[in-house]
C-alpha positions as CSV (number, residue, x, y, z in Angstrom):
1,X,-10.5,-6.4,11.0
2,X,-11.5,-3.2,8.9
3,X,-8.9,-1.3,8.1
4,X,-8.7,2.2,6.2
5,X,-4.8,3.0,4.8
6,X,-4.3,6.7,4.5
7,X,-2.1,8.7,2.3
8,X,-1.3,12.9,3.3
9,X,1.1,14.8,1.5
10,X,2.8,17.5,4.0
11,X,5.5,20.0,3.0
12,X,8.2,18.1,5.0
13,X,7.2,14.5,3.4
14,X,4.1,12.4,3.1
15,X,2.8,10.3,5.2
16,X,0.2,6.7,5.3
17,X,-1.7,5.8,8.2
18,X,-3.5,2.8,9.0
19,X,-6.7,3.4,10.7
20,X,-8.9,0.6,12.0
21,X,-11.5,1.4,14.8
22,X,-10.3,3.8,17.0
23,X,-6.9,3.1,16.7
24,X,-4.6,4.8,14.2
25,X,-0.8,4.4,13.4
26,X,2.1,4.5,11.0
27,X,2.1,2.0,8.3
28,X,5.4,-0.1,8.7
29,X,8.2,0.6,6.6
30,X,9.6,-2.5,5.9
31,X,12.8,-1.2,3.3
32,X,13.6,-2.5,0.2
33,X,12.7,-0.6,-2.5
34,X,13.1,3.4,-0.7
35,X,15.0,3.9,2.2
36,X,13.7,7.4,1.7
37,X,9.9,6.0,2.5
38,X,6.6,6.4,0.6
39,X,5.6,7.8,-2.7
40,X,2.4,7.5,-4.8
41,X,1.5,9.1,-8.2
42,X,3.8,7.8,-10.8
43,X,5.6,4.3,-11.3
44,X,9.3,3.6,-9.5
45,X,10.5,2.5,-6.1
46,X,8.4,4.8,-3.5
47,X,5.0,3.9,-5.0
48,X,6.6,0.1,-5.4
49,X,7.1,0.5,-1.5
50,X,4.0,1.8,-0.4
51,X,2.3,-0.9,-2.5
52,X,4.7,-3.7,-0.7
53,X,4.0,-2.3,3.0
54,X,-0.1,-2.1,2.5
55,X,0.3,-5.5,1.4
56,X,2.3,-6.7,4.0
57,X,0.4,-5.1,6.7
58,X,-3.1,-6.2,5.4
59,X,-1.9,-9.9,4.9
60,X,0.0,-10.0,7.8
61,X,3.7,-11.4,5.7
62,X,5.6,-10.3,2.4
63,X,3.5,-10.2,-0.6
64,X,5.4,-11.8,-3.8
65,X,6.9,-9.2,-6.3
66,X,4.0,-9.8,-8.8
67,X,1.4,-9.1,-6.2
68,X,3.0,-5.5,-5.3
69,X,3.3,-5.0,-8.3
70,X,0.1,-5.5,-9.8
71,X,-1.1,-3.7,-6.8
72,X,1.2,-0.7,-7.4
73,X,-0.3,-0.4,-10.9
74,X,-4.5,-0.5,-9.9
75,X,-4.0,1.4,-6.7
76,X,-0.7,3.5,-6.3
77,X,-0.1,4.7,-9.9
78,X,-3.0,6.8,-10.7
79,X,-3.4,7.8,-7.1
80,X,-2.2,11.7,-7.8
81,X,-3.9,13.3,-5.1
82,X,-2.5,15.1,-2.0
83,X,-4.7,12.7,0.2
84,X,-6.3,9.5,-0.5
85,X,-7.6,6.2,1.3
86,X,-7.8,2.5,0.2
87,X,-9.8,0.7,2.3
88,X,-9.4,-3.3,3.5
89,X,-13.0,-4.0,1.2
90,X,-11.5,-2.6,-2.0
91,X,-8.3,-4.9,-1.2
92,X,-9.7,-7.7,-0.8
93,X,-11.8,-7.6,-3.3
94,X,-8.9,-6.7,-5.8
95,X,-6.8,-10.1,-4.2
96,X,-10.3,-12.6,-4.7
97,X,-9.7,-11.2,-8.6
98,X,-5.8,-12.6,-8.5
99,X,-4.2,-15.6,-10.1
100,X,-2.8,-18.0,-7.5
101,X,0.5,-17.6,-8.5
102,X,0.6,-14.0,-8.1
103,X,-0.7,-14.6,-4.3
104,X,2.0,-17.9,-3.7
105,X,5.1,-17.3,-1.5
């Protein structure tokens, strides 16, 4: 299934949304890296989070540390904008492009 995730900054904390059809919701927060929830923008445990829970919500189980973080880098990092979308195309594309052993659990 298509799936759009969604990133809005609001002046009480940002939020991501996963939109596919005409359904939309709040990504998961699964909590490891920020109990305090999402960040993008810059490199350190908010963006490592965000990167985590896309994965984990597109692949449908945990994504290995390499893998968020690698993803974290192309996608989250450089993301500086207020609002931004990554679509389920552009990540599956970027996975077909990884080494096995980044994808292995």
């Amino acid at each position: 299934m298509d799936k759009t995730y969604i990133g809005r900054r609001y002046e009480d904390g940002n939020v991501v949304i996963v939109a596919s059809g005409i359904k939309a919701e709040k990504l998961e927060h699964h909590v490891k890296h920020s109990p305090d929830g999402f960040e993008w923008g810059y490199s350190g445990s908010g963006p490592s989070e965000l990167a985590r829970c896309i994965l984990w919500d597109f692949l449908g189980k945990e994504p290995t540390p390499a893998a968020y973080r690698d993803f974290t880098r192309v996608f989250i990092v450089g993301n500086k904008e207020d609002s931004w979308s990554i679509d389920s195309t552009d990540i599956a594309t970027w996975l077909s492009n990884q080494p096995e052993e980044v994808l292995a659990q």
